[in-house]
mmCIF file of the C-alpha atoms, coordinates in Angstrom:
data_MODEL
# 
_entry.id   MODEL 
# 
loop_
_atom_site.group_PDB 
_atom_site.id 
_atom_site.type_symbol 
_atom_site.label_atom_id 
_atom_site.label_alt_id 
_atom_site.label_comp_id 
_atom_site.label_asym_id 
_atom_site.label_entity_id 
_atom_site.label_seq_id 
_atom_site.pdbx_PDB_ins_code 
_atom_site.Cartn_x 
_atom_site.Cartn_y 
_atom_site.Cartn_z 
_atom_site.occupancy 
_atom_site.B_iso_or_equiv 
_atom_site.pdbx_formal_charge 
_atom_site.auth_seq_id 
_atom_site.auth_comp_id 
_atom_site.auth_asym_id 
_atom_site.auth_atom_id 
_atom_site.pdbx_PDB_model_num 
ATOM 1  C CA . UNK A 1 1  ? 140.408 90.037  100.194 1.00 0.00 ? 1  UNK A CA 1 
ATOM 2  C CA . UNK A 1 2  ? 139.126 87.284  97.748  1.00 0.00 ? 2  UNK A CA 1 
ATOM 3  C CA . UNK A 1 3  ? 135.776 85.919  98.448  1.00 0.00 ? 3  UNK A CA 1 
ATOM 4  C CA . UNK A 1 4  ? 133.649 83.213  96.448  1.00 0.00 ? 4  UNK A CA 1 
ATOM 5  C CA . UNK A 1 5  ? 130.152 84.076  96.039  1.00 0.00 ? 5  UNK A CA 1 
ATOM 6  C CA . UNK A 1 6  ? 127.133 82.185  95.179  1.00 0.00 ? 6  UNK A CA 1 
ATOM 7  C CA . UNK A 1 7  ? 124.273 84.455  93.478  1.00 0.00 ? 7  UNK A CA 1 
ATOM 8  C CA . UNK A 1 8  ? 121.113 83.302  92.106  1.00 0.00 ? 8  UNK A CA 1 
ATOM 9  C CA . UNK A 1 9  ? 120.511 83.809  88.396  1.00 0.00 ? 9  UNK A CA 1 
ATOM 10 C CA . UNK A 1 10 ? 118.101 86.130  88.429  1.00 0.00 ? 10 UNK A CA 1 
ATOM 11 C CA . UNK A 1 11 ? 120.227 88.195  91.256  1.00 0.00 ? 11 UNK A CA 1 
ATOM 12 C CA . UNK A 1 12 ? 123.567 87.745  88.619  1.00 0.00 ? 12 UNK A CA 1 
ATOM 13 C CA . UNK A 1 13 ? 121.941 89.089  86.346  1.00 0.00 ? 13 UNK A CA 1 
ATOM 14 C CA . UNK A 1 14 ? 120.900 92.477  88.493  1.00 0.00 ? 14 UNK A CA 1 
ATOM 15 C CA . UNK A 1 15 ? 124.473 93.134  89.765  1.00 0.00 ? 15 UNK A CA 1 
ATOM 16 C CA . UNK A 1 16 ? 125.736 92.535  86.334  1.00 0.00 ? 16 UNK A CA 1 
ATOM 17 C CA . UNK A 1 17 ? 123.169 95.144  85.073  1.00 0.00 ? 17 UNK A CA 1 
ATOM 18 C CA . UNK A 1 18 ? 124.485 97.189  87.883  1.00 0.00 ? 18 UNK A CA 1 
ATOM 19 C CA . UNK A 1 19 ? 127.926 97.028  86.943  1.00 0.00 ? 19 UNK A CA 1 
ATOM 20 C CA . UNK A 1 20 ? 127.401 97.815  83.196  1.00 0.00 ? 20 UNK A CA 1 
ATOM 21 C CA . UNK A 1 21 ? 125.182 100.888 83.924  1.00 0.00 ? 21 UNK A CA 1 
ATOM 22 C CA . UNK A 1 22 ? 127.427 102.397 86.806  1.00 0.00 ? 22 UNK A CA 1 
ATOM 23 C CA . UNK A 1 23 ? 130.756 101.904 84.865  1.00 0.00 ? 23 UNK A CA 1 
ATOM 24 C CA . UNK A 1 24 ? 132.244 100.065 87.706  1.00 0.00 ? 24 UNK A CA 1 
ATOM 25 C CA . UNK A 1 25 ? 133.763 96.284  87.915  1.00 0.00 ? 25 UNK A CA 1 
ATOM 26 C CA . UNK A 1 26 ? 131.493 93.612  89.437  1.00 0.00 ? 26 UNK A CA 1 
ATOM 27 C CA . UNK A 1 27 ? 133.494 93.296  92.146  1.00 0.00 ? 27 UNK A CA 1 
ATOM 28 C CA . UNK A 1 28 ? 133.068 97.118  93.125  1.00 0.00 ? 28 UNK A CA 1 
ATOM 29 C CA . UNK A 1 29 ? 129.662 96.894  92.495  1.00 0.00 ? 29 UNK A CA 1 
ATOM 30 C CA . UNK A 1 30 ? 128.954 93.634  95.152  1.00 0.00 ? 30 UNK A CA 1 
ATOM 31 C CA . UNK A 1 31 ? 131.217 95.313  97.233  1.00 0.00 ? 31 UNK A CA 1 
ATOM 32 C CA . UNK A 1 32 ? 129.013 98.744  97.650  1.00 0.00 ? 32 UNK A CA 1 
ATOM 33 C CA . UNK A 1 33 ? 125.843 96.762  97.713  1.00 0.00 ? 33 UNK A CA 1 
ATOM 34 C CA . UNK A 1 34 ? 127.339 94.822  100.724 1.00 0.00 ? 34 UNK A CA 1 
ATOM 35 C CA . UNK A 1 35 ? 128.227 97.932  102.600 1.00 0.00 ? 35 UNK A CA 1 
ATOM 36 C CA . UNK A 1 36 ? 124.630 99.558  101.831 1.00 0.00 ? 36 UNK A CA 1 
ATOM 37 C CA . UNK A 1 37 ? 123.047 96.557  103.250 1.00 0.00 ? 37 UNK A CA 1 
ATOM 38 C CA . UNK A 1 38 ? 125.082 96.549  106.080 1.00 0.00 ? 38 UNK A CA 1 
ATOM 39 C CA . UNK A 1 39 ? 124.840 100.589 106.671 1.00 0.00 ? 39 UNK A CA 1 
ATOM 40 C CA . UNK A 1 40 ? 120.967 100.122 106.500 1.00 0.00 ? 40 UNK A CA 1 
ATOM 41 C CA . UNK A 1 41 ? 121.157 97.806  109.172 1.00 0.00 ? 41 UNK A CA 1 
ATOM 42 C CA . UNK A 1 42 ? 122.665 100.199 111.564 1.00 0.00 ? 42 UNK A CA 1 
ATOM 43 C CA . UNK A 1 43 ? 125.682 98.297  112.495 1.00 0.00 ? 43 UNK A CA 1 
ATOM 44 C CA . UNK A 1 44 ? 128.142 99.988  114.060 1.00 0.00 ? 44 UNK A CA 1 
ATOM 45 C CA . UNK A 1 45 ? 131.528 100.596 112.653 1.00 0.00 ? 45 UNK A CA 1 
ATOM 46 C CA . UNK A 1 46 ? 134.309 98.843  113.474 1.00 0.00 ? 46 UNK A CA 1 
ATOM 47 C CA . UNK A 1 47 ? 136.881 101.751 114.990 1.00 0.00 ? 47 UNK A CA 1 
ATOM 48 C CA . UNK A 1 48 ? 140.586 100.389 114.517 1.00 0.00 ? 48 UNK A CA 1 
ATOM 49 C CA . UNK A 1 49 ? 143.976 102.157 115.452 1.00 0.00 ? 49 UNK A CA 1 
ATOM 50 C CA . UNK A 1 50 ? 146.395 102.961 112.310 1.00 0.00 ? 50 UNK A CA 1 
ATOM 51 C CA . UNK A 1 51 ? 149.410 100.652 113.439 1.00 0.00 ? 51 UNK A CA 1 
ATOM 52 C CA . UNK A 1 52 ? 151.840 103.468 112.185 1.00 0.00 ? 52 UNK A CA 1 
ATOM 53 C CA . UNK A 1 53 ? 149.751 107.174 113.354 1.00 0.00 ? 53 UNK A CA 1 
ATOM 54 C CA . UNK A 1 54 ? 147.673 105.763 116.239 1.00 0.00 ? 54 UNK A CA 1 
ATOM 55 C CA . UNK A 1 55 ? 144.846 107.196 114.811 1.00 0.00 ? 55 UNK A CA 1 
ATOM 56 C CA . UNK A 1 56 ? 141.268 105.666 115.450 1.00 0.00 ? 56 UNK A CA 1 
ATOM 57 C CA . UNK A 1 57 ? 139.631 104.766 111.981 1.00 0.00 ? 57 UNK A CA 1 
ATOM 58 C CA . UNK A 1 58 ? 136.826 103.098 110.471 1.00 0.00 ? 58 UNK A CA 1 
ATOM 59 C CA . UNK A 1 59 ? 135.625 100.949 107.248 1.00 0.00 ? 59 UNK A CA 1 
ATOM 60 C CA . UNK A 1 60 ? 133.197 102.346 105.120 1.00 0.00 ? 60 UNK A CA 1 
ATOM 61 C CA . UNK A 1 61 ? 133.491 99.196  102.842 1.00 0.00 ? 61 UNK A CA 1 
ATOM 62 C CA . UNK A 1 62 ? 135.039 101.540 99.952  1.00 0.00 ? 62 UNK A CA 1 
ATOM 63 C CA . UNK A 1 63 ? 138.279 103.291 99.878  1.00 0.00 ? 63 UNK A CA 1 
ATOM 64 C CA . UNK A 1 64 ? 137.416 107.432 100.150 1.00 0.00 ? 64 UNK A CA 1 
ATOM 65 C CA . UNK A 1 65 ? 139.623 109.931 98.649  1.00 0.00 ? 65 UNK A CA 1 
ATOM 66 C CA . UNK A 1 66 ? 140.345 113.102 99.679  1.00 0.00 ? 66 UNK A CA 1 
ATOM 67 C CA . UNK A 1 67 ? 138.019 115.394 97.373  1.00 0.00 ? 67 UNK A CA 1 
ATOM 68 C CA . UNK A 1 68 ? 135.259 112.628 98.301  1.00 0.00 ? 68 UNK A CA 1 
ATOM 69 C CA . UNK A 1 69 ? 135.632 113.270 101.704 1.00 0.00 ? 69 UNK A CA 1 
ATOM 70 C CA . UNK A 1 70 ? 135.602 116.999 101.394 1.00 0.00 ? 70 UNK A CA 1 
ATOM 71 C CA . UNK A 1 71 ? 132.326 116.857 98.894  1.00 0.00 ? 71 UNK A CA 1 
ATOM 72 C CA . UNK A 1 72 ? 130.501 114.339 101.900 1.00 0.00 ? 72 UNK A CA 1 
ATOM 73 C CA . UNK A 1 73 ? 131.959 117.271 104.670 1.00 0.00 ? 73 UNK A CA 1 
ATOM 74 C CA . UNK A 1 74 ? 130.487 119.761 102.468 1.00 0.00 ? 74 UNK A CA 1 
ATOM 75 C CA . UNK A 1 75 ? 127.255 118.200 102.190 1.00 0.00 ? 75 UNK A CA 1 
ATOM 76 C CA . UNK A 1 76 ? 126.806 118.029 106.011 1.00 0.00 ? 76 UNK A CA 1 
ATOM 77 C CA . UNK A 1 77 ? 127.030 121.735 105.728 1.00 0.00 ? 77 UNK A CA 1 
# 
């Protein structure tokens, strides 16, 4: 989904700085910062059926493969 967003100067140039150092697009990067504030909030997750399994899901604000998932299940070890 395409969203215009106003940012301060001073904030640009932070998420900018992000983006360069963490290798990822500027997009990625607002898009992780949104979800962090929103996690540390403690807002709770939006569950939502799969129209085609029926299986109850939820947003993260990223897309999560596989191996991610197993290295986060591993870490709860």
């Amino acid at each position: 989904m395409r969203r215009t967003v106003d940012l301060k100067p001073a904030l640009d140039v932070r998420v900018v700085d992000l983006a360069k150092n963490s290798g990822a697009s500027i997009s990625a990067t607002l898009a992780g910062l949104v979800a962090a504030g929103l996690a540390a909030k403690n807002l709770p997750p939006k569950l939502k059926r799969d129209p085609r399994s029926g299986v109850a899901t939820i947003s993260i604000g990223r897309p999560l493969s596989i191996a991610q998932a197993k290295e986060l299940a591993r870490d709860d070890d």
